[in-house]
Structure formats: structure tokens, C-alpha cells
C-alpha positions as CSV (number, residue, x, y, z in Angstrom):
1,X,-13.1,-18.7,8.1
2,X,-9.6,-19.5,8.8
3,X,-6.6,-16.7,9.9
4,X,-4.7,-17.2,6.9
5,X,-7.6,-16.7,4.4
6,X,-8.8,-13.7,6.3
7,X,-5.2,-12.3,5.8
8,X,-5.3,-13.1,1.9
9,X,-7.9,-11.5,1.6
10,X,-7.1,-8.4,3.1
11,X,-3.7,-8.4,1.1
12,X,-5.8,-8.9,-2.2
13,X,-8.2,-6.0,-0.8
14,X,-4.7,-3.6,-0.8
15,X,-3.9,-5.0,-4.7
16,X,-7.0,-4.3,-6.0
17,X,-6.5,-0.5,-4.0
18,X,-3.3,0.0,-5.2
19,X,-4.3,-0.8,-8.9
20,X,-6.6,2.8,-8.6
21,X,-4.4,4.6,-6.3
22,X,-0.8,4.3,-8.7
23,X,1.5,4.3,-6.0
24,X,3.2,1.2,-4.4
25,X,3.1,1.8,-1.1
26,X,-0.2,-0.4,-0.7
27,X,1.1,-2.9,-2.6
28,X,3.7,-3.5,0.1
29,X,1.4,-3.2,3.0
30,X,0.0,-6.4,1.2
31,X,3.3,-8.3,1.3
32,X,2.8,-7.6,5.0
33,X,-0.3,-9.2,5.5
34,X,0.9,-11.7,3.1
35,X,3.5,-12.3,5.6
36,X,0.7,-12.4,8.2
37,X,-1.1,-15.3,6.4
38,X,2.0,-17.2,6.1
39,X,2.4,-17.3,10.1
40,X,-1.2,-17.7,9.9
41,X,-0.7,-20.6,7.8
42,X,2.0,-22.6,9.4
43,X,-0.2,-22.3,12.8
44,X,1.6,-19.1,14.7
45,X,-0.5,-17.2,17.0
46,X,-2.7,-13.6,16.3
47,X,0.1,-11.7,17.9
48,X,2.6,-13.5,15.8
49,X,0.8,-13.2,12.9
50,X,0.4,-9.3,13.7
51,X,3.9,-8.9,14.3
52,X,5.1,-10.8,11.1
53,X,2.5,-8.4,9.1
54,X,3.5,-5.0,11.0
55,X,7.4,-5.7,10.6
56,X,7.3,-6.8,6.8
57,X,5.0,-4.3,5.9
58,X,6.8,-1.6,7.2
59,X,10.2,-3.1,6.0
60,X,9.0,-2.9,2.7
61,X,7.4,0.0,2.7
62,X,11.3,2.2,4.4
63,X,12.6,0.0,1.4
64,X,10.2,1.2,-0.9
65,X,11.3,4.6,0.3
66,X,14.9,4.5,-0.1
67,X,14.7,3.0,-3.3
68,X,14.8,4.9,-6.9
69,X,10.5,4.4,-7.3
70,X,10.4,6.0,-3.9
71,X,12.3,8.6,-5.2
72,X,11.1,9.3,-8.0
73,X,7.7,11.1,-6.9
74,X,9.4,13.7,-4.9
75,X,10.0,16.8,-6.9
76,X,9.7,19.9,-6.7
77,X,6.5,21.5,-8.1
78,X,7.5,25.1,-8.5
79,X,9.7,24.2,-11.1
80,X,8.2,21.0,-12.8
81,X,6.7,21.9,-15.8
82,X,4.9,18.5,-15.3
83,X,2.9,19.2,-12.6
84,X,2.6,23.0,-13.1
85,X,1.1,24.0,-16.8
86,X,2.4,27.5,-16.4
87,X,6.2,26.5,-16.4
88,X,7.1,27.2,-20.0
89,X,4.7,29.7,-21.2
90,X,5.9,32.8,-22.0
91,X,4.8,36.3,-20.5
92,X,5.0,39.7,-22.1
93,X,6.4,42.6,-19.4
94,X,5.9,46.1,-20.6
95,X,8.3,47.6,-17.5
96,X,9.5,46.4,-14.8
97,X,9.3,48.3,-11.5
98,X,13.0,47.6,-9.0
99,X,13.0,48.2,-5.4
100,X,15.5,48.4,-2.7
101,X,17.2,44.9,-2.6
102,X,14.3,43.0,-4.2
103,X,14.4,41.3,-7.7
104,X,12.9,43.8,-10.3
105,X,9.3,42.8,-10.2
106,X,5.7,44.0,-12.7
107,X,2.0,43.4,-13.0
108,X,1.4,41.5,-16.5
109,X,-1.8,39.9,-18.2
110,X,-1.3,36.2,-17.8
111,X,-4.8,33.9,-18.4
112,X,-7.0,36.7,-18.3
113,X,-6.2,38.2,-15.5
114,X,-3.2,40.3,-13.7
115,X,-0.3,38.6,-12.2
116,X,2.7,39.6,-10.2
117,X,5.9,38.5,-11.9
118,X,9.6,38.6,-10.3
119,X,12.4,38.1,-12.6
120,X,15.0,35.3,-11.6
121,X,18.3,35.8,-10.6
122,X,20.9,36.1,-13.3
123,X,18.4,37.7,-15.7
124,X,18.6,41.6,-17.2
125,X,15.0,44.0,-16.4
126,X,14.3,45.1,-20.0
127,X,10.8,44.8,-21.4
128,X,10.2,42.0,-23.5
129,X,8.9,38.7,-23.7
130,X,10.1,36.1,-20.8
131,X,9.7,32.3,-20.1
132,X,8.1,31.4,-16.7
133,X,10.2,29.2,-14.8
134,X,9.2,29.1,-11.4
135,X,5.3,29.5,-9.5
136,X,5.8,30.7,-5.9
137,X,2.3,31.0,-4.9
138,X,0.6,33.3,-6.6
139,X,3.9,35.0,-8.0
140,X,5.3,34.3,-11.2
141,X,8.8,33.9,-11.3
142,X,10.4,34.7,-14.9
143,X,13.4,34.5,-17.1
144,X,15.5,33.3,-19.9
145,X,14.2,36.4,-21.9
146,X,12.7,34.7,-25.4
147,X,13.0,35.8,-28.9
148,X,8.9,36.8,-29.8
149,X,6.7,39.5,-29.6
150,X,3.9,40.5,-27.1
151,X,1.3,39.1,-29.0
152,X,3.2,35.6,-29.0
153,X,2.4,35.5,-25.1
């Protein structure tokens, strides 16, 4: 089998990859070994041909990076209420409990079972029902005190 078809199909190997994996990352290591097949093509040696794949693929790829879709999947999932389900749902706190220096923090009933909560910064300690905006590990971080009652959480 010749270089250039060995090449094609390894790029169409990375398509078909990318198509299940939703990022496009693979799809630019393919335009590498395109790149490859190309050289291939027009008769260029392996190490050519490996050079031309390794440079454009990872061309494409920093370019991928730097670009708005590279961007775009980097966020932060304490506070993305698209990744974390629990952003948004509102807790009731029956007290609150405030040590020295630390945010006012509680024990409250949250999916069954009992979670610490912290209340965020710029937010009063009275009992009530909150909104969870933050997850920091297995902490609950609360605010923006909602109009509802217990039984609403």
C-alpha cells in the first residue's frame, strides 16, 4: 500500500474518532496526517512526511487552542450550573453556626442526606431559604437568600 494512502487512512481513522469524542482536537491531528499524505504524495521521504504531519498537527492543534472553540470548554465547574446540577437549587438553613474569621457556616438536609454549607461573601446569616452558588468539594457554598419557605427546598 502506498505512504500517502496509509496516511489517509489514518487521518480518516481520527474523523471517524472525533465524530464520538465531540472535541476538535482529533480532527486537527487529521489535517496533520493529511499534511503527511500530501508529502507522501508528491514523493517526499518518511522523515519528511513525519515532519510535515508533527508540525501541522501541532500547529493546528496551539491554533485550535488560542481560538474562541478552544476557549470555550474551559470553565469553571464550581460555579457552572451546567456541569454541576446542584448550582441553583435552593437550601433551607435553620441556624447558622459563625466562627473566628470563617464565613458563617451549618449542617442542612440536601438530597437525603446532611451537607456542610458556607455562606458566600456579601451575604447576611439569618435562617432562611438560600440559593446554592458554588460546590467546593463536598461543601456547599450558599447565597442570594430566596423568597420561599423550607418546604420549597
Amino acid at each position: 500500500m502506498a505512504d500517502w494512502v496509509m496516511w489517509l487512512s489514518a487521518a480518516g481513522a481520527l474523523i471517524i474518532l472525533e465524530i464520538f469524542s465531540g472535541t476538535f482536537y482529533l480532527l486537527m491531528l487529521a489535517i496533520g496526517m493529511a499534511a503527511g499524505a500530501l508529502i507522501a504524495l508528491a514523493g517526499g521521504a518518511l522523515w519528511l512526511q513525519l515532519l510535515a504531519a508533527a508540525a501541522t498537527g501541532s500547529f493546528a492543534t496551539l491554533a485550535l487552542r488560542r481560538s474562541k472553540y478552544g476557549k470555550a470548554g474551559r470553565t469553571d465547574a464550581a460555579h457552572d450550573p451546567n456541569i454541576n446540577l446542584d448550582i441553583g437549587q435552593k437550601v433551607a438553613v435553620a441556624q447558622w453556626t459563625e466562627q473566628d474569621g470563617n464565613a458563617p457556616s451549618a449542617r442542612v438536609m440536601y438530597r437525603g442526606a446532611q451537607w456542610d454549607v458556607e455562606l458566600a461573601q456579601g451575604n447576611l446569616a439569618h435562617p432562611g431559604v438560600f440559593t446554592i452558588v458554588e460546590v467546593r468539594g463536598s461543601r456547599l457554598i450558599l447565597g442570594s437568600r430566596t423568597s420561599g419557605t423550607a418546604s420549597d427546598a
